[in-house]
BALUM-92594 format. One record per residue (C-alpha): z, y, x. Coordinates in steps of 0.001 Angstrom, whole numbers, padded with zeros to 6 digits. Each point is the difference from the previous one (the first is absolute). Layout:
N
+---------+---------+---------+
!      up !   north !    east !
+---------+---------+---------+
!       Z !       Y !       X !
...
+---------+---------+---------+
END
This chain:
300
+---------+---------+---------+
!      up !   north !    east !
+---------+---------+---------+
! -042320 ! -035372 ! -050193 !
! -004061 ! -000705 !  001318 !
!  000316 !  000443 !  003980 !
! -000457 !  002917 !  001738 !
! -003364 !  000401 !  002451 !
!  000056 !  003138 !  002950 !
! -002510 !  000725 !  001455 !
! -000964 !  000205 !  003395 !
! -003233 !  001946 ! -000095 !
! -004080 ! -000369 !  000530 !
! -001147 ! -001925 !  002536 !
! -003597 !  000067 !  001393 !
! -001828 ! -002853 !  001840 !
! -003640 ! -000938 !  000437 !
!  000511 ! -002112 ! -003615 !
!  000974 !  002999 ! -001784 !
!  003106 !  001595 ! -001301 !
!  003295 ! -002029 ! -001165 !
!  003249 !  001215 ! -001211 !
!  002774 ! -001308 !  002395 !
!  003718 ! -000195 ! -001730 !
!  003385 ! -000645 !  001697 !
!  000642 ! -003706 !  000794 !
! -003551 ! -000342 !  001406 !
! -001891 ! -000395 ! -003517 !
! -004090 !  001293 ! -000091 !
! -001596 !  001001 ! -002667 !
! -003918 ! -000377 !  000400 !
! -002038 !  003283 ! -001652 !
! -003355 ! -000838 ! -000993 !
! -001632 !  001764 ! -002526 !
!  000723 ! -000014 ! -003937 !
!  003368 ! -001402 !  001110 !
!  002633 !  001366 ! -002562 !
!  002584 !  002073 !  001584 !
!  003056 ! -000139 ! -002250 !
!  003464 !  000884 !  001047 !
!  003124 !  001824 ! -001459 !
!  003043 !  001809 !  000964 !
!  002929 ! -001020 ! -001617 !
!  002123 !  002631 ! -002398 !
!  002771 !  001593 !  002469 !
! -001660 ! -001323 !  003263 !
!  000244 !  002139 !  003295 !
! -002349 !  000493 !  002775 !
!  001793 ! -000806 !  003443 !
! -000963 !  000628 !  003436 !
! -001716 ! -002713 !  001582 !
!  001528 !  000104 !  003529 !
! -001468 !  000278 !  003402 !
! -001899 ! -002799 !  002474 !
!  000903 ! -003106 ! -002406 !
!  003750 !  001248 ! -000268 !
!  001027 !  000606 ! -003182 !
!  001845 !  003620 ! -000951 !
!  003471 ! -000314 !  000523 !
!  001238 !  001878 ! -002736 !
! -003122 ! -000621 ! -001953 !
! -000357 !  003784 ! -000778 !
! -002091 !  001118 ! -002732 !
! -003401 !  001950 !  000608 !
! -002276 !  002034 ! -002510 !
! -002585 ! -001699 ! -002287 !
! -002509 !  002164 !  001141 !
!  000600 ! -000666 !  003732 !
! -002936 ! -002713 !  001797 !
!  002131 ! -000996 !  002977 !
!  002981 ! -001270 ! -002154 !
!  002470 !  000957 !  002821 !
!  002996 !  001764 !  000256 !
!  000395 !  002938 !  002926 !
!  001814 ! -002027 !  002474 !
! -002307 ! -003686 ! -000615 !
! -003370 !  002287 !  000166 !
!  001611 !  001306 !  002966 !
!  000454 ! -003390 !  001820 !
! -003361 ! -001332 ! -001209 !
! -002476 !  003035 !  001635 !
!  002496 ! -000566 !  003088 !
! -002150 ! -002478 !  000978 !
! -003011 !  001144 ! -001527 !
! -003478 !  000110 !  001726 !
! -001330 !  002272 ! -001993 !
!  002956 !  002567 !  000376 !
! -000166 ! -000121 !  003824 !
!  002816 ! -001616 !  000432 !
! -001310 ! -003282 !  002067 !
! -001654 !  000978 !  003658 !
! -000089 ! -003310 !  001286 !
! -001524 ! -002499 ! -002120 !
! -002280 ! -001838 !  002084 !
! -002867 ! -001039 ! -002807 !
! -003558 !  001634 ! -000027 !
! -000325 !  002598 ! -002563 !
! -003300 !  001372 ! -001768 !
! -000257 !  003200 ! -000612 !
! -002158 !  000542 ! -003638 !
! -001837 !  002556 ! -001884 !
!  000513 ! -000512 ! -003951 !
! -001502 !  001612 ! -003292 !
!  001947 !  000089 ! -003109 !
! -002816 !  002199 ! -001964 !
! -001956 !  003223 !  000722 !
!  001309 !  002545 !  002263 !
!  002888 ! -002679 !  000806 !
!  000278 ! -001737 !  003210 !
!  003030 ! -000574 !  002321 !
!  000638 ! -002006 !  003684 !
!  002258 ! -002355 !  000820 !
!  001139 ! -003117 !  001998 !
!  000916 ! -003640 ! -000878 !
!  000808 ! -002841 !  001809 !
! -003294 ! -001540 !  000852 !
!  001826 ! -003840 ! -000827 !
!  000002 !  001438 ! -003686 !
! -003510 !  000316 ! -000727 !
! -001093 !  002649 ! -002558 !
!  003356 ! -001439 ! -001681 !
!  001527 !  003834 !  000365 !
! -003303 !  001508 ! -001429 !
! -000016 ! -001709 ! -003235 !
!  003858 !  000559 ! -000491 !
! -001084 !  004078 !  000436 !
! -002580 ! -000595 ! -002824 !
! -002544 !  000776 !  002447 !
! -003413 !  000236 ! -001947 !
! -002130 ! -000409 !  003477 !
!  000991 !  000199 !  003610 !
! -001223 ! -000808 !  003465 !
!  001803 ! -000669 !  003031 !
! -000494 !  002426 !  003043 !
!  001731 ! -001650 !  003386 !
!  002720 ! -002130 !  000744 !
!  002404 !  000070 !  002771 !
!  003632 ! -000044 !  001074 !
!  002332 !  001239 ! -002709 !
!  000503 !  004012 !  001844 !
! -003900 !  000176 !  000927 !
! -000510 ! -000544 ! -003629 !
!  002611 !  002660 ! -000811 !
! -001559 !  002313 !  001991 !
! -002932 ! -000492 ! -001035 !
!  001144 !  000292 ! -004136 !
!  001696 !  003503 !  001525 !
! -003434 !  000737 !  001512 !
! -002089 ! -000285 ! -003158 !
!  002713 !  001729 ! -001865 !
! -000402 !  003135 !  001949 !
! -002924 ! -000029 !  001517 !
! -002270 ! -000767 ! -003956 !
!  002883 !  000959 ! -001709 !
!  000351 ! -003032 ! -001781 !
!  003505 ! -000827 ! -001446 !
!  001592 ! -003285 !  000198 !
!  001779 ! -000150 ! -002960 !
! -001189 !  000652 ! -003780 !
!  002935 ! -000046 ! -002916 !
! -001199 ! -002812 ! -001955 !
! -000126 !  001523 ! -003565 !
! -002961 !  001679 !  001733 !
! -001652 ! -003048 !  000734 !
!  000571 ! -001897 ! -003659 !
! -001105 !  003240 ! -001405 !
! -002993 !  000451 !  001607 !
! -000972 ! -003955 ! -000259 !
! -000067 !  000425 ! -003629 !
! -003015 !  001963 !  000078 !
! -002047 ! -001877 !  002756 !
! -003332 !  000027 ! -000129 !
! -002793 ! -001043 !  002273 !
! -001936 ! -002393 !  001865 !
!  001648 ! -001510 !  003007 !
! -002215 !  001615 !  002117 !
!  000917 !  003521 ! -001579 !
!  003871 ! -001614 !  000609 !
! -000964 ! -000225 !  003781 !
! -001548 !  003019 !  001060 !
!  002991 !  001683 !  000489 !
!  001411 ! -002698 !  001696 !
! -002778 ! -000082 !  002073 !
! -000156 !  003038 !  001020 !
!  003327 !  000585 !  001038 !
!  000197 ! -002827 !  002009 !
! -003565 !  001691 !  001851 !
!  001846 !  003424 !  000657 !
!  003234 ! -002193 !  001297 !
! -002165 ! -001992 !  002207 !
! -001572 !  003101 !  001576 !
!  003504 !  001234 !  000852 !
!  001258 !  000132 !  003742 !
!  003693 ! -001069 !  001223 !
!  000330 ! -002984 ! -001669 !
!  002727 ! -002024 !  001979 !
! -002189 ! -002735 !  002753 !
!  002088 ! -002891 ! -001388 !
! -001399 !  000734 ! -004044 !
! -002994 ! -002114 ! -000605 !
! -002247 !  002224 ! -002488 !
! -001477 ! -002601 ! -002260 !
! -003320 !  000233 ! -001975 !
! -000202 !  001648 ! -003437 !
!  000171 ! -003053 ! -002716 !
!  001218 !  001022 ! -003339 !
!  001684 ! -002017 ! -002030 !
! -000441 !  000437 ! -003782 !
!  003371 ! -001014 ! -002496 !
! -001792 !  000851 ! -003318 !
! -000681 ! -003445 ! -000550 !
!  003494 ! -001534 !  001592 !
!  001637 !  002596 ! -002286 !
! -001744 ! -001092 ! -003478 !
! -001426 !  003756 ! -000050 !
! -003446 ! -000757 ! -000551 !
! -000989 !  000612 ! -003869 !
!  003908 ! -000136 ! -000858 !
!  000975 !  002885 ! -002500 !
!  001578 !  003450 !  001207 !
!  003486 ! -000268 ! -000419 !
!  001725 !  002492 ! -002411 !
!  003160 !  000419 !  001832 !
!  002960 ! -001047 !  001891 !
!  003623 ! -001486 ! -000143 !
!  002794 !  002611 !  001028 !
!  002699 ! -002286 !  000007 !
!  001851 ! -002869 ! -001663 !
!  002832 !  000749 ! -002643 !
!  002952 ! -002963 ! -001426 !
! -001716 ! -001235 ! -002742 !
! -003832 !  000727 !  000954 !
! -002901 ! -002265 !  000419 !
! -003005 ! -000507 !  001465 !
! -002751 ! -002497 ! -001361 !
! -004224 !  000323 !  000543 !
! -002825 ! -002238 !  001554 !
! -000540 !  000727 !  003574 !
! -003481 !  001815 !  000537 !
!  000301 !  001431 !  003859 !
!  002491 !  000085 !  002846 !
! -000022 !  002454 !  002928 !
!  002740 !  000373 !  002428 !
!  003356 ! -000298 ! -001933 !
! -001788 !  000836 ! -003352 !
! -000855 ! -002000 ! -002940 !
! -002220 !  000962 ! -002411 !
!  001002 ! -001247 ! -003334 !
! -002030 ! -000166 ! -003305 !
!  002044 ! -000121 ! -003008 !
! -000758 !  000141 ! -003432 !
!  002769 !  001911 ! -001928 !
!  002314 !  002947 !  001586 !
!  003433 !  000786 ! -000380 !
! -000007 !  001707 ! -003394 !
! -002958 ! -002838 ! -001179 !
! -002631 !  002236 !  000832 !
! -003260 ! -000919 !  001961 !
!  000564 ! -001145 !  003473 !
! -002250 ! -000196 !  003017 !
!  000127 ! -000366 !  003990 !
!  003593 !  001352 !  001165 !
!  001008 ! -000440 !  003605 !
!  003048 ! -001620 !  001064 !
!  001431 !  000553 !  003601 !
!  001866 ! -003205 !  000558 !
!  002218 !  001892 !  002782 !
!  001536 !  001297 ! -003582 !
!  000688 ! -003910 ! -000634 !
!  002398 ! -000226 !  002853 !
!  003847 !  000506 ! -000343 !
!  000279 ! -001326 ! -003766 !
!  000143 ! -003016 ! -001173 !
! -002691 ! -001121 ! -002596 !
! -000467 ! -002139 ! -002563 !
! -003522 ! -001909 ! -002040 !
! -000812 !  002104 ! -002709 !
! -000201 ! -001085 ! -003602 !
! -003152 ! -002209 ! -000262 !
! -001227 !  002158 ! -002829 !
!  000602 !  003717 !  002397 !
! -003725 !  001969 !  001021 !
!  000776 !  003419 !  001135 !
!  002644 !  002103 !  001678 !
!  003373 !  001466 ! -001381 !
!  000681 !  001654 !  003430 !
! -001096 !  003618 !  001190 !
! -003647 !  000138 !  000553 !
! -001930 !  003408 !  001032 !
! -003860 !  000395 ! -000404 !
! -001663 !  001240 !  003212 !
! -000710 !  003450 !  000694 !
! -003609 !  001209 ! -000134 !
! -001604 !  002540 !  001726 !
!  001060 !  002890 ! -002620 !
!  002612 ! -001838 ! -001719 !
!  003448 !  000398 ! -000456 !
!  002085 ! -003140 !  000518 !
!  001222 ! -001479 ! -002885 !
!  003508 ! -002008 ! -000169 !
! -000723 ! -002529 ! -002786 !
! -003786 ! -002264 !  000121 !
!  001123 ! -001888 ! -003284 !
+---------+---------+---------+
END
């Protein structure tokens, strides 16, 4: 039997994305790469354990599921979790961000200032700029500050965001007014904590670093992976764990087009090359909802 490949997830640097698997391998992503992978008849989709530890009883999780971990390893992970509030003392500078995802949608945050705009581009941030950076609990009070003060939320459910990028439109500049201006009405606040360095407003623009520029709408996106299913199209994009995929036939042989894949679906199986001759999907893919519409189950 052909060996078995799981994956680790997306990974973003300043090069781009890559596809990390277990046992250290990297798969580089550049564009009008073929993505080709398939689940093998009666596989299983098992948690993928907590802090580098593997699950003890190797429970299973749903296909649908993006964090691939049972109750009590998703448990032990956001123990130590600085984004769940569960670290007070880590002794790094943090920025604190403003970030657009498309019109009408912006959030705050923090990330570790070591890790660049590293956390941005795993978000699928379309634009962002960075607004201070300070001790790890000035920058928390500071996200808290923003949050209630310009009632700006810190967290957007990512279908949202891959929803919304498929219909972007715009000039950077249009990309960055809201940015912009946000950052002007956060500046102008008072009580920001004395040890937060407010920082200039710079925005940074990912249309490019994502392939987005003149790449074609995507259709749709994966729900899950199934025993038996594959997946097989020419990257055309990546944004945060997303990759768009262009392939030419679908599931039943009908046309294809752009689907979406979120490789946090990859995780917890174990995968296999597809046939040299597959182009298309024979897992669950739903087109996205337009203003109006009513969501449809099957794209092919």
């Amino acid at each position: 039997m052909a060996r078995t490949w799981k994956c680790s997830g997306l990974r973003w640097s300043s090069d781009g994305p890559v596809l990390v698997w277990d046992g250290g391998r990297r798969s580089e992503l550049s564009r009008g790469k073929r993505i080709a992978f398939a689940v093998p008849d009666g596989g299983a989709r098992t948690c993928v354990g907590a802090r580098g530890n593997p699950c003890p009883v190797r429970a299973p999780v749903p296909g649908r599921g993006t964090g691939a971990r049972c109750e009590e390893c998703a448990r032990l992970d956001r123990a130590h979790s600085v984004a769940a509030d569960t670290i007070a003392d880590d002794p790094r500078p943090y920025h604190v961000y403003v970030a657009w995802f498309g019109p009408g949608m912006v959030k705050v945050g923090i990330t570790a200032v070591e890790r660049g705009s590293a956390r941005l581009l795993e978000q699928g941030a379309v634009c962002f700029s960075w607004l201070g950076s300070g001790p790890l609990m000035a920058a928390r009070r500071t996200e808290e500050l923003l949050r209630a003060a310009l009632r700006v939320p810190d967290r957007i459910p990512y279908a949202e965001k891959r929803a919304v990028r498929s219909l972007l439109s715009g000039t950077e500049a249009e990309r960055a007014a809201e940015v912009r201006e946000l950052h002007a009405r956060a500046a102008a606040l008072t009580g920001w904590p004395e040890s937060l360095r407010p920082e200039p407003c710079r925005v940074t623009d990912h249309v490019a670093a994502f392939g987005l520029t003149g790449s074609p709408a995507a259709l749709g996106y994966v729900v899950e992976l199934v025993p038996g299913g594959t997946v097989s199209g020419e990257l055309v994009a990546a944004a945060g764990p997303d990759l768009h995929l262009s392939a030419g036939v679908g599931g039943d042989g009908g046309a294809g087009g752009v689907v979406v894949l979120d490789t946090r679906l990859m995780t917890g199986w174990e995968l296999l090359p597809a046939a040299p001759d597959d182009d298309g999907f024979t897992v669950p893919v739903r087109t996205f909802r337009r203003e109006g519409e009513r969501e449809q189950e099957g794209l092919f």
